[in-house]
C-alpha positions, 0 to 999 in steps of 0.5 A: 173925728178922733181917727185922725190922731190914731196911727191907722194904715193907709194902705191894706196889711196882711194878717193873721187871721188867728190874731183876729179872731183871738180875741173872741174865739171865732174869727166870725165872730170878730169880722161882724164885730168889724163889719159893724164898726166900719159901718159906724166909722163910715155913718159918721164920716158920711154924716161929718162931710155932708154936714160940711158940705151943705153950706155949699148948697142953694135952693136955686141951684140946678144941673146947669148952674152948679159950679166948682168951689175951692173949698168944698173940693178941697173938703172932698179931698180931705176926707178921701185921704182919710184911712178907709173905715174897715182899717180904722175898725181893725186897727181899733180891734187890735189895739183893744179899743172896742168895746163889745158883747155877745148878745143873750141866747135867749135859753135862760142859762 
């Protein structure tokens, strides 16, 4: 994913609420628009893992006779240290790199 080049914290920052919602005027606003890039960044990310994941699966395969595998642990553990995806969609947002747009009111303005 391309969240691994970018300098995304690690750890959560404090902010300035006025700096986030900047931007679109209402802070409101700015967390949906975050609320919903999170949301993609983690479908993707879900998506990526379970895509990688599924190599590791057999038909035969219950309770009983599921055992550890070296890779797929260390695949598990690579995508647990990734930045969270509410810190990537901030970091995202700050650096102008999202776009988006206010849907119509629907009065004909």
């Amino acid at each position: 994913m391309e969240n691994k080049i970018k300098k995304v914290p690690g750890n959560t920052v404090t902010r300035d609420v006025k700096n986030i919602a900047a931007p679109t005027g209402n802070i409101y606003e700015s967390v949906v628009i975050l609320y919903k890039r999170a949301n993609q960044i983690a479908l993707a990310e879900k998506k990526e893992l379970n895509k990688k994941l599924e190599d590791f699966r057999n038909e035969r395969d219950t309770m009983e006779e599921v055992f550890e595998n070296k890779e797929q642990i260390e695949i598990s553990k690579y995508y647990e240290r990734q930045p969270k995806p509410d810190l990537v969609a901030i970091t995202e947002f700050e650096n102008n790199e999202l776009f988006y747009r206010k849907a119509q009111d629907g009065k004909g303005e």
